[in-house]
N, C-alpha and C positions, 0 to 999 in steps of 0.2 A: 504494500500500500504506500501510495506516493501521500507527503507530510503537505506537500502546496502545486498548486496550478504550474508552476514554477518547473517543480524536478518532475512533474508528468509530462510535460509537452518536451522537455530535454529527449526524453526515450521514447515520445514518439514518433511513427515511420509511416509516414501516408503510403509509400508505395505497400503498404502488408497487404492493402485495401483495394480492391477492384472500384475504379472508377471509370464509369461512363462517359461516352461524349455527349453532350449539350450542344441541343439547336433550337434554332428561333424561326417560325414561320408568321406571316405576316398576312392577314386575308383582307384584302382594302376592295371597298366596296365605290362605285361613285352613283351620280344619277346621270344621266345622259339625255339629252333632249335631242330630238331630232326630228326632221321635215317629215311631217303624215302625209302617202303618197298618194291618199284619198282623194273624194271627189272634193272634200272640204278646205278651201284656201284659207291660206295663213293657219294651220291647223300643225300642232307642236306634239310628240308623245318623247312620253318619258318613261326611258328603260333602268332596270336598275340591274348595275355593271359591275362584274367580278373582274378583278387584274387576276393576268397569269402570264409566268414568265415561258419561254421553251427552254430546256438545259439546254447548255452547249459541251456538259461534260456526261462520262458517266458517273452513277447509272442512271438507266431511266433518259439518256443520252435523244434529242429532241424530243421529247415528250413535253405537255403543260402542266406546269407546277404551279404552286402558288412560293413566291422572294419568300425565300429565307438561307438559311446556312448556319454553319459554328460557332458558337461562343467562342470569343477570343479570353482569353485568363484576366485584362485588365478592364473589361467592361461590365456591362447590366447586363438581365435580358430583355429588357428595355434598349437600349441602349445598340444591342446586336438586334435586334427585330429594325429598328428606325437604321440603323449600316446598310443591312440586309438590301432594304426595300428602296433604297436612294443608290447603292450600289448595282442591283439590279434590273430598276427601272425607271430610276431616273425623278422617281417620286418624292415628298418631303410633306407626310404627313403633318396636320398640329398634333394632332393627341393619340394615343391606341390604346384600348381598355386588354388586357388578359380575358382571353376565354378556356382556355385550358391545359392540362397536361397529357401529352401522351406518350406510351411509357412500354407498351408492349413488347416483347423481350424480342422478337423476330421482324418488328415493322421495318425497318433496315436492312439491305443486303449488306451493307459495307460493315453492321457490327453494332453493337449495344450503343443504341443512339436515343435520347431522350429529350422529344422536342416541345417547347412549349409557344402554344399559339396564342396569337392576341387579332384586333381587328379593329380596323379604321374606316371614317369614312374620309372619301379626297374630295374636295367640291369639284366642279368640273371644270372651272378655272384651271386649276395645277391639275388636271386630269391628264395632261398632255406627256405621254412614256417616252422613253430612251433609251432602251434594253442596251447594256453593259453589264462588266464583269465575266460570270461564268453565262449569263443568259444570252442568247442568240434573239431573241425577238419578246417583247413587250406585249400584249393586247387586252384592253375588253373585253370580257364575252360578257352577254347580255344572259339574265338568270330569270328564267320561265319556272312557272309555277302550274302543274296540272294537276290539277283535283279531280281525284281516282271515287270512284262509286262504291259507299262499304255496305257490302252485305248484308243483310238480316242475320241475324244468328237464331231467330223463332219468330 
């Protein structure tokens, strides 16, 4: 038994201990307004828009992701989510709330990876992408909602 905080931390060995990598994904949301190609002039709809980057690495090598990547050792994850998402897309949130942790022991092919997401919204102002970094291309996609018919159960 150690006498103070002092001569415990002397003999401790972080490396005894398995530790995980750390990531930060970023789900920004904007609204989008665009020309309705209706019969109805001067007529506006508005779509609401998920960012997604394409890797330009592996894995998952052009596929649509949502910015994110590694926690660097001297930052947030705060901090890495707002890197992430301005390195990747060129974007510069004001604010990101946390929405969760995900921790599953196989979600990663690369290896014990434990990411935590958060979510913005961008005005459509600074809506405007730049895809850089590891990402090869930036876009909007537009997020449809279909309401499925349920059952009767008696």
């Amino acid at each position: 038994m150690f006498e103070n905080e002092e001569q415990f931390l002397s003999t401790y060995r972080m490396e005894d201990y398995d530790r995980p990598s750390v990531t930060t994904d970023i789900v920004a949301f904007t609204v989008r307004s665009e020309e309705d190609e209706s019969w109805r002039k001067d007529s506006k709809e508005s779509r609401l828009s998920v960012l997604l980057i394409q890797r330009g690495e592996h894995p998952f090598l052009n596929h649509w992701a949502i910015p994110g990547g590694f926690l660097r050792m001297d930052e947030t994850l705060e901090e890495c989510a707002l890197r992430e998402i301005r390195e990747e897309a060129g974007v510069e949130p004001v604010s990101i709330m946390p929405i969760g942790a995900f921790s599953a022991c196989d979600r990663d092919p690369r290896g014990r990876i434990i990411s935590n997401a958060f979510t913005t919204i961008i005005s459509e102002q600074s809506a405007r992408l730049m895809a850089s970094d590891d990402a090869v291309d930036a876009k909007w996609f537009d997020v449809f909602y279909e309401k499925t018919k349920r059952k009767r159960m008696f």
